[in-house]
TIVOZA-107458 format. One line per field, with one value per residue (C-alpha): residue in one letter; residue number from 1; x, y, z. Coordinates in steps of 0.02 Angstrom, whole numbers, plus 50000, padded with zeros to 5 digits. Each point is the difference from the previous one (the first is absolute). Last residue first. Example, Ala and Ser with C-alpha at 12.3 -4.5 7.8 and 13.67 -1.06 7.14 Angstrom:
2
code = S, A
pos = 2, 1
c1 = 50684, 49931
c2 = 49947, 49828
c3 = 50357, 50033
This chain:
589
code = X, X, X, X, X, X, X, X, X, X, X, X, X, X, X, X, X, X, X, X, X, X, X, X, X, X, X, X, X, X, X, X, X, X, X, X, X, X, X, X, X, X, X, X, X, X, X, X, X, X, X, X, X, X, X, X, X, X, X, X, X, X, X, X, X, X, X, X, X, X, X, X, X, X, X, X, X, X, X, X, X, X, X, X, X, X, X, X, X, X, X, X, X, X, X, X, X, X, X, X, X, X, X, X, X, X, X, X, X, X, X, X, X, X, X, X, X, X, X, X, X, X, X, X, X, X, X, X, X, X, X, X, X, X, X, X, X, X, X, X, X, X, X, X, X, X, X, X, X, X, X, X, X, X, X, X, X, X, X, X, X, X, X, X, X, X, X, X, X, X, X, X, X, X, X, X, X, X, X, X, X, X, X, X, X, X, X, X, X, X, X, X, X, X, X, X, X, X, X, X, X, X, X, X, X, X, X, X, X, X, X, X, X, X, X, X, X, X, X, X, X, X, X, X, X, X, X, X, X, X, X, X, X, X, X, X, X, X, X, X, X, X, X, X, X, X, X, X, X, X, X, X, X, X, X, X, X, X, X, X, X, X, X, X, X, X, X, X, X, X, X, X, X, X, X, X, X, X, X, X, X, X, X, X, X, X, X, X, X, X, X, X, X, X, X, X, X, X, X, X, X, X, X, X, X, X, X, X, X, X, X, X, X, X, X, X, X, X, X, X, X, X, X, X, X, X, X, X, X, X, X, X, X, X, X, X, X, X, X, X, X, X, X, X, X, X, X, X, X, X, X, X, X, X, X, X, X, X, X, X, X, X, X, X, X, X, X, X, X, X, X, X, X, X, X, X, X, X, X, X, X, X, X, X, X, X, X, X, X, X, X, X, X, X, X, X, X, X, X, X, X, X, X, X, X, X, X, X, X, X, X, X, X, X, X, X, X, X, X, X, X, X, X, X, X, X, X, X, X, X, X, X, X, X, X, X, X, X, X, X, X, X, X, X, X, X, X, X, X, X, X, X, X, X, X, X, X, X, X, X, X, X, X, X, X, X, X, X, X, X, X, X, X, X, X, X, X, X, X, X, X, X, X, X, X, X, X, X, X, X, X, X, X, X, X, X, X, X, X, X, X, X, X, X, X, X, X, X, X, X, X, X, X, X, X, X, X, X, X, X, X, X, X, X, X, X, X, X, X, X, X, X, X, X, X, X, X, X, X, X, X, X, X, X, X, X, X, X, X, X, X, X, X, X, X, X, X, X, X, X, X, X, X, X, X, X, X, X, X, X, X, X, X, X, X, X, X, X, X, X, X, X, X, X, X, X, X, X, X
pos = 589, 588, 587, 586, 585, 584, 583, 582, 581, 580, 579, 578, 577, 576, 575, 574, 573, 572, 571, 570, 569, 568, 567, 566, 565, 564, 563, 562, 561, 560, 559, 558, 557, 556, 555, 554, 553, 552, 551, 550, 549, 548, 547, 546, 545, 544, 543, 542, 541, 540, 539, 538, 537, 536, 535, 534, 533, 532, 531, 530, 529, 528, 527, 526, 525, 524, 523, 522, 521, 520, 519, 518, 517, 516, 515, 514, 513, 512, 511, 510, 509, 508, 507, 506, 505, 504, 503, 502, 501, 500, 499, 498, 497, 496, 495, 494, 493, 492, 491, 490, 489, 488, 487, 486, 485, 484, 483, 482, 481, 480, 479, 478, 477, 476, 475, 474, 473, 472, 471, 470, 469, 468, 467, 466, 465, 464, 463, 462, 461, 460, 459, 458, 457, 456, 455, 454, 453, 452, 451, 450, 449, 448, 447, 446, 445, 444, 443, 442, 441, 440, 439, 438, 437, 436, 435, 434, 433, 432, 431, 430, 429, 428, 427, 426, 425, 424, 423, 422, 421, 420, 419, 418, 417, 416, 415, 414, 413, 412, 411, 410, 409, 408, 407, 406, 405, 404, 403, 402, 401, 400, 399, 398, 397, 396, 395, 394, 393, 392, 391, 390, 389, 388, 387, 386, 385, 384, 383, 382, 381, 380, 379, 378, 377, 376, 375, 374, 373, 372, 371, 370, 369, 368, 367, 366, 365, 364, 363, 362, 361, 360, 359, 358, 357, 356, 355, 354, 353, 352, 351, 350, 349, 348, 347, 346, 345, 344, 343, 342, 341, 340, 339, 338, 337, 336, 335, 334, 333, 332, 331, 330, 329, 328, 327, 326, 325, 324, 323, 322, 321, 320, 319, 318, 317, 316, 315, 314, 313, 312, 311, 310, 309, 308, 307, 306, 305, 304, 303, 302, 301, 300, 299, 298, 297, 296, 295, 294, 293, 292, 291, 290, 289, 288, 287, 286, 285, 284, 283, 282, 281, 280, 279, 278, 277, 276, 275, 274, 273, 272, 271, 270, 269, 268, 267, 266, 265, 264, 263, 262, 261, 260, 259, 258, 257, 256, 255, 254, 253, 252, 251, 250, 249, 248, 247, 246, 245, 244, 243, 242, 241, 240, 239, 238, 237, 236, 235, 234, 233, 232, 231, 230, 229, 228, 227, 226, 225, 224, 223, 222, 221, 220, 219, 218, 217, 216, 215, 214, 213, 212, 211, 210, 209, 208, 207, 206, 205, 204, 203, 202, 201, 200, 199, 198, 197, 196, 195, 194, 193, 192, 191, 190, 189, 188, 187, 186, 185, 184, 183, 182, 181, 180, 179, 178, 177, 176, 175, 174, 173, 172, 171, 170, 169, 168, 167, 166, 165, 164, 163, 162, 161, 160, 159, 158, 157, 156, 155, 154, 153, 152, 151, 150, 149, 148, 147, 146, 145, 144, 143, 142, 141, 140, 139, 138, 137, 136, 135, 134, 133, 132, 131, 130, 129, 128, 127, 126, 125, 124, 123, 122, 121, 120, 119, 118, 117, 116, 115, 114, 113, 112, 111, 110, 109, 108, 107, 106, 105, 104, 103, 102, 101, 100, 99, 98, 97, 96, 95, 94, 93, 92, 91, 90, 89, 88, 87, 86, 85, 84, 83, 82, 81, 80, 79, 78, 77, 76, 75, 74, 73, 72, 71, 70, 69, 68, 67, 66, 65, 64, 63, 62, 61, 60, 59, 58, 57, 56, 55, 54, 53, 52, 51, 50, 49, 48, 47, 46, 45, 44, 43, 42, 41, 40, 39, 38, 37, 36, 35, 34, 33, 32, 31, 30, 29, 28, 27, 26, 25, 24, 23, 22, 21, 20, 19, 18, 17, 16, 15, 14, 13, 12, 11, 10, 9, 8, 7, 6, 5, 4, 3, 2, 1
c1 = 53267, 49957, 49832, 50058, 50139, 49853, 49897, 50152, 50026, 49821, 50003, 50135, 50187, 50071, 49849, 50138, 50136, 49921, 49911, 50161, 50081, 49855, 50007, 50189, 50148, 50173, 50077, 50050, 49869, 49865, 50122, 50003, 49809, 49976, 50110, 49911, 49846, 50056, 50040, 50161, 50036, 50189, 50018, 50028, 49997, 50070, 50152, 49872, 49873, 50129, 50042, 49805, 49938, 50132, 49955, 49818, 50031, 50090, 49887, 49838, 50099, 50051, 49802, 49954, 50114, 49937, 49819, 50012, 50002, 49831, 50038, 49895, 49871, 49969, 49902, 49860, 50085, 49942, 49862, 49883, 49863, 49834, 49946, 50074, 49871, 49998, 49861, 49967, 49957, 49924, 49973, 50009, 49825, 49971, 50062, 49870, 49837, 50036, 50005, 49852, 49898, 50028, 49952, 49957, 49945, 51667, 50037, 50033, 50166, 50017, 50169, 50076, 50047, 50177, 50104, 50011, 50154, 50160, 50015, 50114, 50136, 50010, 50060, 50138, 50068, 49974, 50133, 50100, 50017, 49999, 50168, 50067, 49983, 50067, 50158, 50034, 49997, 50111, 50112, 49986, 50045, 50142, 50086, 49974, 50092, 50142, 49989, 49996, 50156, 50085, 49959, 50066, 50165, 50034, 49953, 50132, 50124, 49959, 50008, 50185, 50055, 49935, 50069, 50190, 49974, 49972, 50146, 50106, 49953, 50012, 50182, 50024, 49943, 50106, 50161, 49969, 50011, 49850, 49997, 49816, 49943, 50085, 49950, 49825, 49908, 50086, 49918, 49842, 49981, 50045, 49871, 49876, 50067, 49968, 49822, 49959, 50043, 49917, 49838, 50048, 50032, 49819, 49901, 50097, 49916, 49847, 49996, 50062, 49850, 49871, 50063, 49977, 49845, 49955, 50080, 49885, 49832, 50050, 50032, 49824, 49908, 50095, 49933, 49840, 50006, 50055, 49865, 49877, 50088, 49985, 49816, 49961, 50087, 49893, 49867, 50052, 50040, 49813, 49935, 50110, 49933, 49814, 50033, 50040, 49879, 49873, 50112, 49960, 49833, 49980, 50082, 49868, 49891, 50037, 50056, 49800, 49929, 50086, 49952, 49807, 50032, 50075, 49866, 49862, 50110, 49978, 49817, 49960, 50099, 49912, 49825, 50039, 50061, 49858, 49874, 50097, 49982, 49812, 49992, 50091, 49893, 49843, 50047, 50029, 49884, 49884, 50107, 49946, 49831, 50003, 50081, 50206, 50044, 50034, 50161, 49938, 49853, 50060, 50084, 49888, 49861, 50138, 50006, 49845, 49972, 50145, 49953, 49835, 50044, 50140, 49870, 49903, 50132, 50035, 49810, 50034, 50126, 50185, 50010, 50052, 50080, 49942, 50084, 49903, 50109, 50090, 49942, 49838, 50107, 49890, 50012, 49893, 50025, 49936, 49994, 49934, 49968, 49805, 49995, 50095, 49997, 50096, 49998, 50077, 50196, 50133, 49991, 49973, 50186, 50065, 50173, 50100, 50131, 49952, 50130, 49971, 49881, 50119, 50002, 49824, 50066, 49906, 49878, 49936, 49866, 49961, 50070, 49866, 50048, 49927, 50169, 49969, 50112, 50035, 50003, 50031, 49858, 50043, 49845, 50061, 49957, 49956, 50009, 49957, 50109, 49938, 50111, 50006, 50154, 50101, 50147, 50033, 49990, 49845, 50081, 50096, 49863, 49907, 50113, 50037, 49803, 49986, 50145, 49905, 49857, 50106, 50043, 50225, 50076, 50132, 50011, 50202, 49952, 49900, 50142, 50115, 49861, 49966, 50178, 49984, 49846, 50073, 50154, 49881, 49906, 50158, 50092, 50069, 49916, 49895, 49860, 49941, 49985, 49904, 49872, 49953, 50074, 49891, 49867, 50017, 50034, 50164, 50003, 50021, 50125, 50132, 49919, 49883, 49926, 50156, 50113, 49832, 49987, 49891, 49831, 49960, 49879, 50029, 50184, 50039, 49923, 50116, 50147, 49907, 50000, 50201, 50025, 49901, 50086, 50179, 49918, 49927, 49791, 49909, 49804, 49920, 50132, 49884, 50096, 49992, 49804, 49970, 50064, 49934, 49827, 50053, 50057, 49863, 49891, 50091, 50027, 49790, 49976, 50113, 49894, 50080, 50088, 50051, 50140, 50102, 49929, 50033, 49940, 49870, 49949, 49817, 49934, 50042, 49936, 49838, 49980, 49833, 49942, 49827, 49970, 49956, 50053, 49958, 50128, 49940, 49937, 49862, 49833, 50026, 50112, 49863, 50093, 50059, 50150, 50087, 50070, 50203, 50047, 50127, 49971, 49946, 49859, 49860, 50071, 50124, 49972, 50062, 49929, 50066, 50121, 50088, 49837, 49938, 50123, 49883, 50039, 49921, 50042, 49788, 49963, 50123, 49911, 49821, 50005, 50101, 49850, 49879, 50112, 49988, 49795, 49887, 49867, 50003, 50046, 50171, 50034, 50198, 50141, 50168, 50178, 50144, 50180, 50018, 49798, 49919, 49810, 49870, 49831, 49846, 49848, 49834, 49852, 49862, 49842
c2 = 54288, 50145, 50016, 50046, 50110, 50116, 49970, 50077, 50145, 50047, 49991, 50128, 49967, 49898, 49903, 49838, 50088, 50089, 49814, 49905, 50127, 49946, 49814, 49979, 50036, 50002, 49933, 49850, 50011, 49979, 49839, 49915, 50027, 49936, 49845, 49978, 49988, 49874, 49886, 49973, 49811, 49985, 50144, 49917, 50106, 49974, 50115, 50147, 49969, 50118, 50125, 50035, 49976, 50154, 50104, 49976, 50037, 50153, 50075, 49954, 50104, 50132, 50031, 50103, 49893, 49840, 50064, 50034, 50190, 50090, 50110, 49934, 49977, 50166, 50013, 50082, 50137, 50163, 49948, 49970, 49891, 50094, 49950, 49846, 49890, 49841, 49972, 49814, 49885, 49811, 49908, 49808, 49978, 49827, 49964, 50147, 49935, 49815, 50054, 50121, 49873, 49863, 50148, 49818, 50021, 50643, 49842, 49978, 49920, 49881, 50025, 49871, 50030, 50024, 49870, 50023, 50111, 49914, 49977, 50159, 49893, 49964, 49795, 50093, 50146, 49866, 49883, 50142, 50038, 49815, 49983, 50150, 49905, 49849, 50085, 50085, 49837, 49918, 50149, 49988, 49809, 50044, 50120, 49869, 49872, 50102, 50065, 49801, 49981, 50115, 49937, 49850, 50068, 50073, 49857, 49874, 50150, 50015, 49799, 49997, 50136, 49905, 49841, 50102, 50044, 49827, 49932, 50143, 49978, 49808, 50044, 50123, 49890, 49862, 50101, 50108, 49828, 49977, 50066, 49935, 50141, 50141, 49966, 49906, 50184, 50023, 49828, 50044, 50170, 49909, 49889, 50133, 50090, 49822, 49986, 50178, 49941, 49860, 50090, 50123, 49864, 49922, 50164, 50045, 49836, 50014, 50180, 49959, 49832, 50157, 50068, 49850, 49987, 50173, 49997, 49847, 50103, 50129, 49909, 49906, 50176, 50059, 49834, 50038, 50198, 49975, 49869, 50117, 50130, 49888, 49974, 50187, 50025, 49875, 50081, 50170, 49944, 49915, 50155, 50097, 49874, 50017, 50189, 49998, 49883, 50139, 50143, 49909, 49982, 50191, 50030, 49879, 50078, 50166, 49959, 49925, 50138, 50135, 49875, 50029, 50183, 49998, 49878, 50134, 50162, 49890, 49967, 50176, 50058, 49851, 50088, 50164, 49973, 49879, 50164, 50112, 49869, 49997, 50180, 50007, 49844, 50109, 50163, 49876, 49963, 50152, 50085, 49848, 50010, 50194, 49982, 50013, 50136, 49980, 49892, 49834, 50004, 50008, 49852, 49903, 50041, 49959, 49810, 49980, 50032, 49913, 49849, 49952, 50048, 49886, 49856, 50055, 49972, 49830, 49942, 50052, 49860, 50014, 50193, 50118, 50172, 50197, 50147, 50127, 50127, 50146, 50160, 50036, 49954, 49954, 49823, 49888, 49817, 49853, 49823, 49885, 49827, 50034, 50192, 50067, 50150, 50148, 50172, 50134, 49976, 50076, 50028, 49797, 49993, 49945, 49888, 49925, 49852, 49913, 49923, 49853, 49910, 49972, 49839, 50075, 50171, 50121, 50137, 50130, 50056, 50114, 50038, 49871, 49862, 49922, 49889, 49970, 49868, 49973, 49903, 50082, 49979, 50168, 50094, 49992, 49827, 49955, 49878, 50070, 50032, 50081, 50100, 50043, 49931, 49945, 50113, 50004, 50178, 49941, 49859, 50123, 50101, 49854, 49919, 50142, 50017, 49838, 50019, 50155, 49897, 49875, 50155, 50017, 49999, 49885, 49984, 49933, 49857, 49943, 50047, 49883, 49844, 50026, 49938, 49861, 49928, 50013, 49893, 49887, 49959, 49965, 50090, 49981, 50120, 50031, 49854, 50124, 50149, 49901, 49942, 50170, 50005, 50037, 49860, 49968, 49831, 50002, 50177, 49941, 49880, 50070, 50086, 50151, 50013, 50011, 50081, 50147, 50082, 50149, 49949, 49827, 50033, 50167, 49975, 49820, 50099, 50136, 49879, 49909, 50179, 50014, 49796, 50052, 50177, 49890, 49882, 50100, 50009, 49961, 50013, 49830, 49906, 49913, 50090, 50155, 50013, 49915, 50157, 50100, 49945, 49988, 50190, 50049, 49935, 50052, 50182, 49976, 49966, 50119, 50136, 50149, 49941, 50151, 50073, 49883, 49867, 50110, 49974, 49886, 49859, 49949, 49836, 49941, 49847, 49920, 49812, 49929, 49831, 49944, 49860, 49889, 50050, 50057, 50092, 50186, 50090, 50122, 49989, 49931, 50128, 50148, 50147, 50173, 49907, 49905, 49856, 50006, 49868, 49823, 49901, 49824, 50008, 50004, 50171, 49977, 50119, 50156, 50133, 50204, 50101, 50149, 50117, 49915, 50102, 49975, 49821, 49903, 49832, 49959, 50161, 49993, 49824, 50042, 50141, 49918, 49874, 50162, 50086, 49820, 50007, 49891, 49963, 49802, 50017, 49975, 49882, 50050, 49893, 50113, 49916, 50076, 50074, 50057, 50026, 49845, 50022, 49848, 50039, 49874, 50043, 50043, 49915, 50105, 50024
c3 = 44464, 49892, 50054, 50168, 49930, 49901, 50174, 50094, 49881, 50002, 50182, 50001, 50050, 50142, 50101, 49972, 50094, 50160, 50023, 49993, 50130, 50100, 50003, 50008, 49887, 50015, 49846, 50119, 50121, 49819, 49957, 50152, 49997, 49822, 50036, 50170, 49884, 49868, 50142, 50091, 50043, 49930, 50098, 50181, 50121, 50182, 49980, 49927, 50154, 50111, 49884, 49934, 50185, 50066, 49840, 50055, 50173, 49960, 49876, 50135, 50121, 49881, 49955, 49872, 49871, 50055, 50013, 49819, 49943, 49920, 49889, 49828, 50136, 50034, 49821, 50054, 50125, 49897, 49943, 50159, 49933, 49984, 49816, 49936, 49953, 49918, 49888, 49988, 49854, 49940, 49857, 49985, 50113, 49989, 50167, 50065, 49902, 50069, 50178, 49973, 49957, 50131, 50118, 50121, 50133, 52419, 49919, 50176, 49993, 50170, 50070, 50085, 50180, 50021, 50104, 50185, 50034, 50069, 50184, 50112, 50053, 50200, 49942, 49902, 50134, 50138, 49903, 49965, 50188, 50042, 49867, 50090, 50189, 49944, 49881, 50193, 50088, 49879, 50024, 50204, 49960, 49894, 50131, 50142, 49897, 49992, 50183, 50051, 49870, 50063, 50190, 49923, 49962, 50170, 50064, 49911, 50043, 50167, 49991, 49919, 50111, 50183, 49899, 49978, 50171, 50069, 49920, 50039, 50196, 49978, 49940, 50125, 50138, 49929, 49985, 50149, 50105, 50102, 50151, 50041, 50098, 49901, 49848, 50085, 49975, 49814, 49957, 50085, 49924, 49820, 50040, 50029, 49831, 49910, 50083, 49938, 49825, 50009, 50025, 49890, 49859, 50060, 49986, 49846, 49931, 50051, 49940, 49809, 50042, 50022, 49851, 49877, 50062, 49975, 49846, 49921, 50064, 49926, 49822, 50055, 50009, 49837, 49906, 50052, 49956, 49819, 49979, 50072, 49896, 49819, 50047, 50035, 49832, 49907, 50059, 49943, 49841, 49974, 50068, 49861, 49876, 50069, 49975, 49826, 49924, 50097, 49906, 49839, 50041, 50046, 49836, 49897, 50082, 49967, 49820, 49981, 50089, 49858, 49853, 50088, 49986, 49842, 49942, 50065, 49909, 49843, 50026, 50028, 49849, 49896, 50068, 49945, 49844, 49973, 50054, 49879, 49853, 50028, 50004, 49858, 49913, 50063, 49914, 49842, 50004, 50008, 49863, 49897, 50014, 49971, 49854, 49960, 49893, 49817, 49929, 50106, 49918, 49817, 50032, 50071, 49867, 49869, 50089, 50015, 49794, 49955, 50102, 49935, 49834, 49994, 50079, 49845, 49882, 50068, 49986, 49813, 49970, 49918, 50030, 49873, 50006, 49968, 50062, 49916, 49882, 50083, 49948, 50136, 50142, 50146, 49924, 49939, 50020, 49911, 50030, 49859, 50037, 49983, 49978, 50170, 50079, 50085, 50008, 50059, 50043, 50034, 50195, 50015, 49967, 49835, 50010, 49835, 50028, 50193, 50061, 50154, 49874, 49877, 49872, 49930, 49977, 50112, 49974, 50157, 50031, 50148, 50182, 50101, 49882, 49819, 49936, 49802, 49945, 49822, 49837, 49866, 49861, 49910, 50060, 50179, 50093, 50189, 50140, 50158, 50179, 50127, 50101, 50192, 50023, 49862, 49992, 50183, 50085, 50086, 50088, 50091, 50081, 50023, 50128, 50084, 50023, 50070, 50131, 50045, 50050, 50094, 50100, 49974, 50181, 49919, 49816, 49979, 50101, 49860, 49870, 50091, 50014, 49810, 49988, 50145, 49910, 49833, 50063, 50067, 49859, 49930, 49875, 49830, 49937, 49806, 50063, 50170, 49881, 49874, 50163, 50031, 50193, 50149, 50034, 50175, 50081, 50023, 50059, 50200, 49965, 50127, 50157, 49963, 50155, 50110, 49879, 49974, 49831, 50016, 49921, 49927, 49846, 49953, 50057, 49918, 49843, 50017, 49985, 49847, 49909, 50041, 49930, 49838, 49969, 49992, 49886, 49885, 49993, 49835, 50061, 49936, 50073, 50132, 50150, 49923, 49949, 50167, 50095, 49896, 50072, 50169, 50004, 49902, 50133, 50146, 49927, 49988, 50155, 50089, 49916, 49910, 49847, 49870, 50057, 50080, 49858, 49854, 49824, 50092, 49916, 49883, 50041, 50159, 50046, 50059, 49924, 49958, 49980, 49983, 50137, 49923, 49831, 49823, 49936, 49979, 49856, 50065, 50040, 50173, 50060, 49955, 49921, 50061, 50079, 49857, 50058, 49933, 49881, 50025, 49831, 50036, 49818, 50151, 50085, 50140, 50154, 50057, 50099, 50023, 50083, 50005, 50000, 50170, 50110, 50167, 50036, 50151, 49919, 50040, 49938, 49851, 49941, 50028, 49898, 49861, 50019, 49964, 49868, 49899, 50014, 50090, 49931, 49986, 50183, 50093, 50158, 50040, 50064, 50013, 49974, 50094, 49970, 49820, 49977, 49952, 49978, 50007, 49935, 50027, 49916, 50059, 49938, 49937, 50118
């Protein structure tokens, strides 16, 4: 039995182990690959691997793997990307999968420069990253120093600030918070839909030559070709959508194109190696079939997706509106308790008050009692000592008796009786009026002790009225949240194959709408939010730049906002005239 072969697959967020045989063919790996991934929407991507000259290639799928030009390895390696883009990703992406895939996958393009992304769009696109990845920013979760880790920033737009890791943190931070109730999914999507209006996403890029020997870029994209200087690949100078042409084929270096236009002249230019001219081939020829796809009426494949994506879509709806009405109810229980807690912290105080009332009355009544006590004495000695000053008072009136009974009897002289008469009358007046003042003072103190003896009996009253108190509530129970071999020969027959041609067909496409992507507007410019964020970033990061480090690229953008230009209204200019016209200017550069 032949000896399988170990295959090791990369996509953008896993590697894949696979046991492959002699036989098997690049469609049946590919197979293997989307399967295990779970993707339906095949026809974006594709396998690619390093041939034995270190050139990266795409596996060719109606071919076995073994019998053609890939680095020997141990594993073999393989990487599954996107090949061919969407014109479109809110239109054209059904499956969460796959937006998840293109999404990390552009992602990386940006971040590793390869993808020319300004500043200001750079810090918004790593703000819906922190949300795909994160979800709703929480201050709890998300405490200080929770993006240090991530990879967010290309690493030119991090060297052209003078700011601190930080500082970027706490910036992206803002815009995080700024996505709220936003489904990581969604946050995904945003992303894509403004990467897409960037001037390199989506394109590849190959080094070409007109007739004259001028060198160029030719960028092959899901709209068409287009041709670029080679110190601009953000501005493309002359534009042909897939809709104008025929034919194309290469002779050797030789690329030729044939358009629908029977007077213009091919549209021929030169590659430096034929295995370049085929990987053009390669994508022209997917790429047109895309194209002219998503101009006729979707098939019954896709209908039936994206039925289920709806459906799917509905059902997540559904299920996020149930979870948000649960953690409203459960944020409900949580301000009842923390209410009823408050109200507990509440009553202990007032019990607490009460106490220390009760105390402060006990007190109040003690030293009350004792004040009583302290004018009853005092009274009781006011009596004693009327008692005595009456008693003496009675005894001076019975001496006065006797004195004026002996008057006669004694004959004492009227001078002497009438002095001890006066004598004894002016003491009679002197007690009556040493009595008369204590019995004011008895009343006096009688008056405060039947006032002491009132404040007695109201300070038992209150105290009664306190110590009779209904007792505070028990504290509230805590709520529990129920959560309710080897084809050697055809290998060497295909690389030395320098002639090659495909028929592209037109037939069936919908007219009348195939060039809707001359009006397309940015998502900036559909969007008001997204405009106002961006202008927001582009003030804001403007007092940290530093321009000394602007590239050739930020030059070219500065200078497209200036004249203001973007992606489509570049598109609209350089398709301007007929195709004969354009190849004419085309060979003129």
């Amino acid at each position: 039995m032949p000896k399988a072969v170990n295959v090791r697959v990369t996509t953008v967020d896993a590697e894949l182990e696979f046991a492959i045989q002699p036989s098997t063919t690049g469609k049946q790996l590919f197979d293997q690959v989307v399967k295990t991934v779970g993707l339906r929407e095949v026809w974006y991507f594709g396998l690619q691997c390093m041939d034995s000259k270190g050139y990266y290639t795409w596996l060719k799928l109606d071919k076995k793997v073994l019998s053609q030009d890939v680095k020997k390895e141990n594993p073999m390696q393989f990487k599954f990307r996107a090949k061919f883009f969407p014109e479109d990703v809110s239109e054209e992406l059904i499956q969460d999968v796959t937006q998840k895939l293109f999404f990390l996958q552009v992602k990386e393009g940006i971040l590793s420069d390869e993808v020319y992304c300004p500043p200001e769009t750079a810090v918004l696109l790593a703000s819906y990253s922190v949300q795909a990845k994160f979800g709703d920013y929480n201050k709890d979760a998300n405490r200080p120093g929770y993006l240090v880790s991530e990879r967010l920033l290309p690493q030119r737009v991090q060297e052209q600030h003078k700011l601190s890791r930080e500082q970027w943190e706490e910036r992206i931070q803002v815009w995080h918070e700024e996505h709220g109730g936003m489904l990581k999914e969604d946050a995904m999507l945003e992303y894509l839909k403004i990467a897409q209006d960037l001037e390199m996403y989506g394109v590849n890029y190959f080094d070409i030559k007109n007739k004259k020997g001028t060198d160029l870029w030719l960028g092959v994209d899901a709209l068409g070709l287009n041709i670029y200087e080679k110190d601009d690949k953000l501005t493309p100078k002359i534009g042909f959508p897939w809709s104008e042409i025929r034919n194309i084929s290469f002779n050797d270096k030789k690329f030729i194109i044939k358009p629908i236009d029977k007077k213009s002249p091919d549209f021929v230019f030169y590659a430096a190696r034929l295995r370049i001219n085929k990987r053009i081939l390669q994508l022209c020829m997917g790429n047109h079939e895309l194209y002219m796809r998503r101009r006729k009426p979707d098939t019954i494949e896709v209908q039936q997706m994206k039925a289920q994506a709806r459906e799917e879509k509905q059902q997540k709806q559904l299920e996020r509106a149930q979870l948000e009405k649960e953690k409203k109810r459960r944020e409900a229980i949580e301000r009842e308790k923390e209410q009823m807690e408050q109200e507990k912290q509440d009553l202990v105080m007032r019990l607490y008050q009460f106490e220390e009332k009760t105390k402060k009355a006990e007190k109040d009544l003690q030293d009350q009692v004792q004040r009583a006590m302290l004018l009853e004495g005092e009274r009781r000695k006011a009596e004693e000592e009327a008692a005595r000053l009456e008693a003496e008072r009675q005894a001076a009136l019975l001496a006065k008796e006797e004195l004026a009974r002996h008057a006669e009897d004694q004959q004492k002289s009227q001078e002497q009786l009438a002095a001890e008469l006066a004598q004894h009358s002016a003491k009679i007046s002197l007690l009556e009026e040493a009595k008369r003042r204590k019995e004011e003072e008895a009343d006096s103190w009688q008056l405060r002790a039947t006032e002491a003896q009132n404040d007695l009996i109201k300070t038992k009253e209150e105290l009664h009225m306190v110590m009779t108190a209904p007792p505070p509530p028990p504290p509230p129970p805590m709520f529990e949240v129920m959560d309710d071999n080897s084809d050697s020969e055809e290998t060497v027959s295909e690389e030395n194959t320098s002639y090659q041609s495909a028929e592209l067909q037109s037939e069936g496409y919908n007219n009348n709408h195939h060039h809707n992507e001359e009006d397309r507007l940015t998502e900036a410019q559909k969007n008001e939010r997204v405009q106002k964020q961006l202008k927001a970033l582009t003030s804001e990061l403007a007092q940290a730049r530093d321009e000394s480090k602007n590239t050739q690229n930020d030059l070219l953008h500065s200078e497209n906002v200036r004249v203001g230009r973007d992606k489509y209204k570049t598109l609209r200019q350089i398709r301007q005239g007929n195709t004969k016209q354009r190849i004419d200017e085309f060979e003129a550069l």
